[in-house]
C-alpha positions as CSV (number, residue, x, y, z in Angstrom):
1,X,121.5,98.7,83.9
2,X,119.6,101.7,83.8
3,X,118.6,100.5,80.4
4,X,117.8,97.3,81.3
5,X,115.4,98.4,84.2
6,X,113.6,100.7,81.9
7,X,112.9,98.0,79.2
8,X,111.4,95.7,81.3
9,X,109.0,98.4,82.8
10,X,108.1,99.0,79.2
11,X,108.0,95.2,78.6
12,X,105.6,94.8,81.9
13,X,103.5,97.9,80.4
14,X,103.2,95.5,77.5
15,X,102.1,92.5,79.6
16,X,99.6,95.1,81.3
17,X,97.8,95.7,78.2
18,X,98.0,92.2,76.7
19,X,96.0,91.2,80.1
20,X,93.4,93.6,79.2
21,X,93.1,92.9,75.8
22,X,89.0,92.5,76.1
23,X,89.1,96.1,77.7
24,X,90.9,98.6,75.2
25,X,90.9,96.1,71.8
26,X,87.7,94.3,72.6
27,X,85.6,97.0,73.5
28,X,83.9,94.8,76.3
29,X,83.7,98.2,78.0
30,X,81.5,95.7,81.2
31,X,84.8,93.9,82.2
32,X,86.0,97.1,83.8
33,X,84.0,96.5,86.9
34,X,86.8,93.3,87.2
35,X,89.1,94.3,89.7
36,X,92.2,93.2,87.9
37,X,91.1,94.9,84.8
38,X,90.7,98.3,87.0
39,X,94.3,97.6,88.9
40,X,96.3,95.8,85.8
41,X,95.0,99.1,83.8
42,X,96.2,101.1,85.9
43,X,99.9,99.2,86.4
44,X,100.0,99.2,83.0
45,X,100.4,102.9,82.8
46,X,102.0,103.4,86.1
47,X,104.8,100.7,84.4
48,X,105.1,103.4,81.3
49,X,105.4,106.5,83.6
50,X,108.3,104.6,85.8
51,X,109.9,103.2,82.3
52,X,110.1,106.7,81.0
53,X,111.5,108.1,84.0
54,X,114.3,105.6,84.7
55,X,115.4,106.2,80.8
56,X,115.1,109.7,81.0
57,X,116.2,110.0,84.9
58,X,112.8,111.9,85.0
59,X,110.2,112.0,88.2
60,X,109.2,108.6,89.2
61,X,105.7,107.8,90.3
62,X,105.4,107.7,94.5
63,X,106.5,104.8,96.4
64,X,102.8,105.0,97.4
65,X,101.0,104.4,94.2
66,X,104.3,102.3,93.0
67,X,103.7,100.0,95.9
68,X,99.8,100.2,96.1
69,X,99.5,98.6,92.6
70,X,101.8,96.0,93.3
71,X,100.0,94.9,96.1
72,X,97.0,94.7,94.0
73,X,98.3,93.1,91.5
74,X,99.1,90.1,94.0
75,X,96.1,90.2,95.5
76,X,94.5,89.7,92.2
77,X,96.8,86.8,91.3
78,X,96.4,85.2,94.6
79,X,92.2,86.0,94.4
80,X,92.8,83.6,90.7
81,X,94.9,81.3,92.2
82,X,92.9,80.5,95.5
83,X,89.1,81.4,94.9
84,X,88.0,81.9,91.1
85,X,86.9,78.8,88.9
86,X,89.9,77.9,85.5
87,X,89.3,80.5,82.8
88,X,87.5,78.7,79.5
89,X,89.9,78.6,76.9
90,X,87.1,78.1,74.2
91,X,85.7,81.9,75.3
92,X,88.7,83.7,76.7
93,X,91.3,85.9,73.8
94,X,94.7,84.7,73.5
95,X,97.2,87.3,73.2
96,X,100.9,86.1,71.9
97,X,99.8,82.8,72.3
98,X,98.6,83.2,75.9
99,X,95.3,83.6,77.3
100,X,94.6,87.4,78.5
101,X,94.0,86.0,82.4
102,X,97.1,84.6,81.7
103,X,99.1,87.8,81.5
104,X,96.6,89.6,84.0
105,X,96.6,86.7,86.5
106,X,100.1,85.1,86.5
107,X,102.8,87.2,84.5
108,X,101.7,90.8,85.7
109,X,101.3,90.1,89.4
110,X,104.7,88.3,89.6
111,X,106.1,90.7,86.7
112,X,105.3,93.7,89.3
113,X,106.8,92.4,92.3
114,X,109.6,91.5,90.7
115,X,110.0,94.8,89.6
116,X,109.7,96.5,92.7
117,X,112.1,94.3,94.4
118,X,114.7,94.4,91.9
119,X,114.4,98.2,90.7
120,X,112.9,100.6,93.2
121,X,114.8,101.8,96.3
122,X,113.8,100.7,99.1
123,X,112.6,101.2,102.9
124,X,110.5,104.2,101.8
125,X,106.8,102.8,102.8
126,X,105.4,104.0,105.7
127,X,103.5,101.8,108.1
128,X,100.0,103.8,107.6
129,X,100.1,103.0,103.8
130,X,98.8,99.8,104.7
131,X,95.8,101.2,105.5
132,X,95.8,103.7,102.7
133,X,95.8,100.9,100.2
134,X,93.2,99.3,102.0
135,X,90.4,101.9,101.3
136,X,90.1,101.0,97.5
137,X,88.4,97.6,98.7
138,X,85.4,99.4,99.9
139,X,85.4,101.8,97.1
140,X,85.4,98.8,94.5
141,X,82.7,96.9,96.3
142,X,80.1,99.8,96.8
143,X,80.7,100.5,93.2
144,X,80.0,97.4,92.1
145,X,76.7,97.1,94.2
146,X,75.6,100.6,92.9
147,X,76.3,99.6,88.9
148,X,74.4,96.6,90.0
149,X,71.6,98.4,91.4
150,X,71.1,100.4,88.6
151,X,71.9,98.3,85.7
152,X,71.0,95.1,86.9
153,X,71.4,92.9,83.9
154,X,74.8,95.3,82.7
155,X,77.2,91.9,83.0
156,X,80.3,91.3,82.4
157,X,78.9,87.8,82.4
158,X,77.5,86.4,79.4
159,X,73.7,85.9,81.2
160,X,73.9,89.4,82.2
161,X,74.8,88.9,85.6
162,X,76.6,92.5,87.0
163,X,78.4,90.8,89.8
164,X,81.8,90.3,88.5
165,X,82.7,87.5,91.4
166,X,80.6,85.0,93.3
167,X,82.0,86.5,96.7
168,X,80.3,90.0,95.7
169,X,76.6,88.5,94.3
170,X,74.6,90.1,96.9
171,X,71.2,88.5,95.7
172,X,72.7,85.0,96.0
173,X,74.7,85.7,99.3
174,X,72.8,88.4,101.5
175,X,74.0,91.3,103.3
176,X,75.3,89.3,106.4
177,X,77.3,86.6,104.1
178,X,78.9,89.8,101.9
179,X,79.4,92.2,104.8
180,X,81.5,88.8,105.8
181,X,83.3,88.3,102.8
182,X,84.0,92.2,102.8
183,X,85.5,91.6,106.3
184,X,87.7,88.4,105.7
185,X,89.5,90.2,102.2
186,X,89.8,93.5,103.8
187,X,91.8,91.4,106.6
188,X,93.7,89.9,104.2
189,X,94.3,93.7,102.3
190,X,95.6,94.2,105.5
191,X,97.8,91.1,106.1
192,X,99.5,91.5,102.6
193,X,100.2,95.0,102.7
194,X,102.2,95.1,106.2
195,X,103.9,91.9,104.7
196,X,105.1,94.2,101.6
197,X,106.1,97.1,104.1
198,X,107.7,94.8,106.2
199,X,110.1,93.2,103.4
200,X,110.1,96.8,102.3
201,X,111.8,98.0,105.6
202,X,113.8,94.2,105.8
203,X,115.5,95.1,102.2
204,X,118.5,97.4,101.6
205,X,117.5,100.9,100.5
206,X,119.6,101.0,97.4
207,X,118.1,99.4,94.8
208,X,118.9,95.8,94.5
209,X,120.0,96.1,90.7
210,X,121.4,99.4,90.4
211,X,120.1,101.4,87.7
């Protein structure tokens, strides 16, 4: 099994990249300031540094980071799902025959947890890492306002626009609407991430499919 677990790390590694196919391959260098380019980047490697460990019963990345990731991963699926407008097929890569927001959107986020609740041990999140994983949000947003600021016609969008999402265009929304928005995803940061400690703690601590 130990196999097994290791080969579907890789395989979601895989499914990490193929998501960010406009990133690495493409070289639109702009669609970093997306969110789940940042996040399903990161997995992607994370997913390679926990494959290689469970293969070679080597150090595996912190339950932190582990579970961090995976919780932005959903958010970032959920974000797609709930609130951003159907990707354009006519403009948006295909990678193995799927579109790259696709992988990125659907396969990785549901890909990760599966992971996690399959393969990692369990009950090791502690109840302040909800609020650890919380502090990227603010991070993210004043970085996007500052890249704004200074490059203001920097895209990713294809009229130049540098706000990545509609719920972050300060010009259109004003300070009081996006100090809202910041507010009502930063709840729901919160909500999600004491869900996944929760399950956490409800799960056996053994993994679930030894390895």
């Amino acid at each position: 099994m130990r196999f097994l677990a290791a080969l579907y790390r890789f395989a979601m590694a895989a499914c990490c990249f193929a998501g960010t196919y406009e990133v690495w391959h493409l070289r639109h260098y702009s669609s970093l300031v997306y969110f789940t380019f940042q996040t399903t980047l990161l997995l992607g490697v994370v997913m390679l540094w926990t494959g290689a460990a469970t293969l070679l019963k080597g150090i595996q990345p912190p339950a932190w980071l582990k579970g961090c990731l995976t919780l932005y991963s959903v958010i970032a699926g959920l974000v797609a799902l709930f609130v951003l407008p159907a990707a354009d097929p006519a403009i948006t890569p295909r990678v193995f025959g799927l579109l790259t927001v696709t992988w990125a959107h659907r396969v990785v986020p549901v890909g990760a947890l599966l992971d996690w609740l399959l393969f990692d041990p369990h009950r090791r999140f502690k109840w302040p890492y909800a609020l650890w994983w919380m502090a990227y949000l603010p991070v993210y947003v004043a970085g996007v306002l500052i890249r704004a600021a200074i490059w203001p016609h920097s895209g990713p969008l294809a009229d130049g626009t540098p706000y990545p999402y509609d719920f972050l265009n300060l010009p259109v929304l004003g300070w009081t609407r996006l100090g809202i928005n910041i507010v009502e995803y930063g709840g729901v940061f919160l909500a999600l991430g004491l869900i996944l400690i929760i399950i956490d703690r409800a799960l056996p601590q053994k993994v679930l499919v030894a390895s």
